[in-house]
N, C-alpha and C positions, 0 to 999 in steps of 0.2 A: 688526590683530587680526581685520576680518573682519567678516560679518555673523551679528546674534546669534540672529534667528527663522525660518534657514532656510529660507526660502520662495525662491519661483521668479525674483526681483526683477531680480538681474544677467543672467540670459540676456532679460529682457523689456528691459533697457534698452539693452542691446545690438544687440538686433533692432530696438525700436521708435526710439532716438533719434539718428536719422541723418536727413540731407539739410541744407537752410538750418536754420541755430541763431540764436535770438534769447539771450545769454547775459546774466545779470543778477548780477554778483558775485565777479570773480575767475576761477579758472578750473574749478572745478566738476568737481575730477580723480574723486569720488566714486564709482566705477564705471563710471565714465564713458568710453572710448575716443573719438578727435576722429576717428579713421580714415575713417568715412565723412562728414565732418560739412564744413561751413563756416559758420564763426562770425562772428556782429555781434555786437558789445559794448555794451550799455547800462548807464551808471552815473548816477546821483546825483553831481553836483560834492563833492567831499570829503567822500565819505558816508559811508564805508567799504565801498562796493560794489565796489571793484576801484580800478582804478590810472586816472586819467587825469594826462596832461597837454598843458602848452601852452608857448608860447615857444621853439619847435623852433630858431631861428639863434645859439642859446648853441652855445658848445663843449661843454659838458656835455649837454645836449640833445642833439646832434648825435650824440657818441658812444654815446648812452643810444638812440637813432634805428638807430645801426648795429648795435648791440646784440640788440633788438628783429630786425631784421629779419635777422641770424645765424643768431636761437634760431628763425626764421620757418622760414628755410630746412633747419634741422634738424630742428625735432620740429613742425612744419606748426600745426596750430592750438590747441596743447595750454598755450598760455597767450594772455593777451589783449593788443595792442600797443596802447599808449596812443595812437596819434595815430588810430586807427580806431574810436576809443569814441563813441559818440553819447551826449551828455548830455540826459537827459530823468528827469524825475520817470516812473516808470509808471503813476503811480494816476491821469495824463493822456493814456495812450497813446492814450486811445478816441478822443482829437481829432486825432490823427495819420492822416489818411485815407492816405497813401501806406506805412504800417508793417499796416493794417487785411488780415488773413487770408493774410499774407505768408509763414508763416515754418511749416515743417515738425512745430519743434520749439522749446517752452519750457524754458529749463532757469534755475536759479539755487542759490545756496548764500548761505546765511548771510544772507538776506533779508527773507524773510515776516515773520518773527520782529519785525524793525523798523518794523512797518508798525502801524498803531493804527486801521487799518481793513483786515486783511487780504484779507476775503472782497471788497470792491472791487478791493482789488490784485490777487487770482488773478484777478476778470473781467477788466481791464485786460489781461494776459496773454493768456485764451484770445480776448482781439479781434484779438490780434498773429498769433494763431497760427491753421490751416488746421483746416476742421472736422475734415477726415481725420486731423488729427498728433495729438502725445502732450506732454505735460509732464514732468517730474521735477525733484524737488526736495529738497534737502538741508538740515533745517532741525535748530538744535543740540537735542539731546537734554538736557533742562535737570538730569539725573544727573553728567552729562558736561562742565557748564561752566560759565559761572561764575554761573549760575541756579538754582545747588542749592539753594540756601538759600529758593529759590520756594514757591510752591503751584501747579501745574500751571494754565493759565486753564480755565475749562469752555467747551466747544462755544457752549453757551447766551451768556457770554459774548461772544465772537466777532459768534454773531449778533445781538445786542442792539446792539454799535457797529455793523455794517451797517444796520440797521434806524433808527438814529436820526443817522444821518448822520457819525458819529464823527471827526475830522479831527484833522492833525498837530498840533494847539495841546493835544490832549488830557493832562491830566496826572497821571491818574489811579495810572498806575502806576511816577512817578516814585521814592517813596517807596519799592516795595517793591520795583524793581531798584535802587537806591542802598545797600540795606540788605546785598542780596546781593552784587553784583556789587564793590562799593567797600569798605564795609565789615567783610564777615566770610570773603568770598574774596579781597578784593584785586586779581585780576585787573585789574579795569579803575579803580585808583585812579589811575595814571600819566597815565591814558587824559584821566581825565574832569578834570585839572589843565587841561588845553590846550582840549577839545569840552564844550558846554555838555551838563546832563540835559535835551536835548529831542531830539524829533526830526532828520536820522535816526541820533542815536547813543546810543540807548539800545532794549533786547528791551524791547517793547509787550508782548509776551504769550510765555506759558510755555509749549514743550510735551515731552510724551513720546511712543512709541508710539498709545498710546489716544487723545487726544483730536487728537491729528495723524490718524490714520486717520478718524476721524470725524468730523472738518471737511472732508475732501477727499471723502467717499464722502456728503456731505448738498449739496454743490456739483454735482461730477463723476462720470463715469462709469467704471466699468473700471479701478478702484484697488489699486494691489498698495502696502504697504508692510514696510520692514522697520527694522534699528536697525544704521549701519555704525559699528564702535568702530573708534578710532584710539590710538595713542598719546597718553593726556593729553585727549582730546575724543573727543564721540560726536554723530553725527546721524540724526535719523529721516531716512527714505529712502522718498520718495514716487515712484511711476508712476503714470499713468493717462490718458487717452484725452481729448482736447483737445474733450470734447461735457460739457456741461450735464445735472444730474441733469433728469430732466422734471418731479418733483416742488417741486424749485427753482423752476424755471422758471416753474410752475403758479404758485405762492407770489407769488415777486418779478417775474414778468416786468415789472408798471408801474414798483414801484420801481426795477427796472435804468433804464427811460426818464427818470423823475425824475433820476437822478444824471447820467444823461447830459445833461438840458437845462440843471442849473442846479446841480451841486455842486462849490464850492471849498475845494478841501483846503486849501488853506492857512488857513483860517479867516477868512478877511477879512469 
């Protein structure tokens, strides 16, 4: 179906999201062309961020291996091969000095969303990525899936778990995606028979056009977005420019150093 607020978004993603890709969720087909790109794969072990696996000397493996490396040679990097996934949590990237201003370009889909301390997780992000690159991001439009039955979260929100250190034990909005998601859409009742409501398999927070554009333009610089509709689902569609707002920066710059010296997501 397309994009719904006509703006300039796809010739911008097209121009800016090429060279080395750090990719975070699948394959990220969004408007997205792989044509100039070369992709690393980062997931979450069983997170639902894409596809890993392991135990490659099965027979089953092995052909899922030759598989993989077919579709390699066909359509180049337009899906992700599981034996090349690097498995990391990203809201720890920043301790990874060998991944630190490495990568061209950010990109993910269906991610942020899962995160219960987002604005940590985009920094983690632009550590990975080159002052010069761009990010882009696809995150579900909660009209469009099975978050409708939501209240969008407010910005303020957002930054309020930034600000008090918010982490994966958080269970604040257990409740009111169980309400939507399981109970009055069903989408993910199948789902959540097998994955518990925690972390990372359950939306942390809701969003739409408005407060998606407004989280990324109080972080970042040089933000285009839009809303691409799919068949059955819709995602807001982020671009913009891998630099820090200054006014951020003014704000949080010690707090960024506090999470860096001594913050555990996991809650421990």
């Amino acid at each position: 179906m397309g994009l719904l607020l006509n703006t300039g978004i796809q010739e911008q993603v097209e121009k800016k999201i090429r060279g080395g890709i750090a990719r975070i969720g699948g394959s990220v087909n969004q408007l997205l062309s792989y044509k100039n790109c070369t992709v690393d794969d980062f997931n979450v072990f069983d997170g639902g961020y894409g596809r890993v696996r392991s135990g490659w000397k099965s027979v089953m493996n092995i052909r899922r291996f030759l598989k993989e490396e077919l579709q390699f040679r066909k359509e180049g990097w337009k899906i992700p091969r599981g034996r090349r996934t690097t498995l990391i949590d990203m809201h720890y990237a920043y301790k990874e000095h060998d991944l630190l201003c490495r990568y061209d370009a950010i990109i993910s889909s269906n991610v942020i969303e899962h995160s219960p301390n987002p604005i940590w997780f985009l920094l983690n992000l632009h550590f990975v990525g080159k002052p010069d690159g761009f990010q882009y991001h696809a995150i579900p439009h909660h009209k469009y899936t099975y978050d409708m039955y939501r209240k969008t979260t407010p910005v303020e929100h957002i930054i309020q778990d930034f600000e008090t250190f918010t982490n994966q034990k958080d269970v604040t909005h257990t409740e009111d995606y169980a309400q939507s998601a399981i109970e009055k859409h069903g989408w993910q009742r199948e789902f959540h028979k097998k994955y518990p409501l925690t972390y990372p398999y359950i939306h942390f927070h809701v969003f739409d056009e408005v407060n998606t554009r407004d989280l990324f333009e109080y972080v970042f610089e040089d933000v285009e977005n839009d809303v691409y509709r799919m068949e059955g689902f819709g995602d807001n569609v982020e671009r913009f420019r891998n630099v820090l707002n200054g006014g951020f920066v003014k704000r949080y710059g010690e707090l960024i150093k506090r999470y860096q010296r001594n913050y555990d997501f996991s809650g421990n």
